[in-house]
C-alpha positions, 0 to 999 in steps of 0.5 A: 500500500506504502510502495503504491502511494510512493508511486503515485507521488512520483508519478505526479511530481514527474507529471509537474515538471513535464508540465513546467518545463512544456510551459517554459519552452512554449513560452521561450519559443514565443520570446524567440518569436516575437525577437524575430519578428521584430528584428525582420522590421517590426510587423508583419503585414502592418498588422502588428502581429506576431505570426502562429504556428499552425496547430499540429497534431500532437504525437502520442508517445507509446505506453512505456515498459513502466506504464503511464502516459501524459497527454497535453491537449491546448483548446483555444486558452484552456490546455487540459492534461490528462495521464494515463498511468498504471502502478508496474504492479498491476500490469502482471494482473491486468494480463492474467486477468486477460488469460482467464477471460479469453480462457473463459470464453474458451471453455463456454465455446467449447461446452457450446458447441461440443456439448450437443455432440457429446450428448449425442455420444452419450445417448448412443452409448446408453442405447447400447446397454439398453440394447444388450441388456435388451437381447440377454432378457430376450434370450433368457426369456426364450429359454424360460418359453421353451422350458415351459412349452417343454413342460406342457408337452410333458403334462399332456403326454402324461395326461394322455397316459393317465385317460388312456389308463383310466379308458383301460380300467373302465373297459376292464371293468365293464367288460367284468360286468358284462358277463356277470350280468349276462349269467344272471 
């Protein structure tokens, strides 16, 4: 906290004297000016008049390695400064926080447009199961089916067995009473 005050301060007190010293020689460019208008015959044109020089476009020097900028704009009688300073401790953060939104926006990109796919991969894969699980319930079923048509064939033979006997019996027996009744 101490060391970013520190700067500050020193930032504005180059800032000042930048300023002075742009001022001084703006006004030592204006002495040398009328000097020379004078010493070329006193006015120009009969105006008495100094001559300006035509505004032009101020050069803006690229940000420095340390960060800070100063900018002197002149509108008409009112010159407004304007700095542009960052502390060198918050450029490392300014470009991690650049490496985590573009990382950011990759991963969004990424679940947008490669969700849906893995969605689709993901539904497949479940359908298989399900069709796996699908054909060894079928298969196990077809083996209960069979089981049990096998066990009804046996039951019916047995019963045919069973009425076959009882169609025996009932002959034997009447075929008993058939000669005791005829004696009779």
């Amino acid at each position: 906290m101490m060391s970013m005050q520190n700067s500050r301060d020193a930032v504005r007190a180059e800032i000042r004297q930048q300023v002075q010293s742009a001022v001084q020689a703006a006004q030592d460019a204006a002495a040398q000016a009328g000097q020379a208008v004078q010493g070329a015959g006193g006015t120009q044109g009969g105006l008495g008049k100094a001559p300006t020089a035509p505004q032009a476009p101020v050069a803006i020097q690229p940000i420095p390695v340390g960060g800070g900028r100063l900018i002197i704009d002149k509108r008409g009688s009112e010159t407004i400064i304007t700095t542009a300073a960052m502390p060198p401790e918050l450029l490392p953060l300014a470009k991690m926080a650049q490496d985590t939104a573009l990382g950011f926006m990759a991963i969004l990109a990424a679940i947008f447009i490669l969700g849906p796919f893995a969605r689709v991969l993901a539904r497949r894969m479940d359908r298989r199961t399900e069709i796996k699980a699908a054909s060894a319930n079928s298969q196990m079923l077809q083996g209960q089916l069979l089981q049990l048509q096998q066990s009804v064939d046996a039951m019916s033979i047995e019963m045919e067995r069973i009425s076959e006997s009882q169609r025996f019996q009932s002959k034997l027996l009447n075929e008993s009473r058939s000669p005791a009744s005829g004696s009779r």
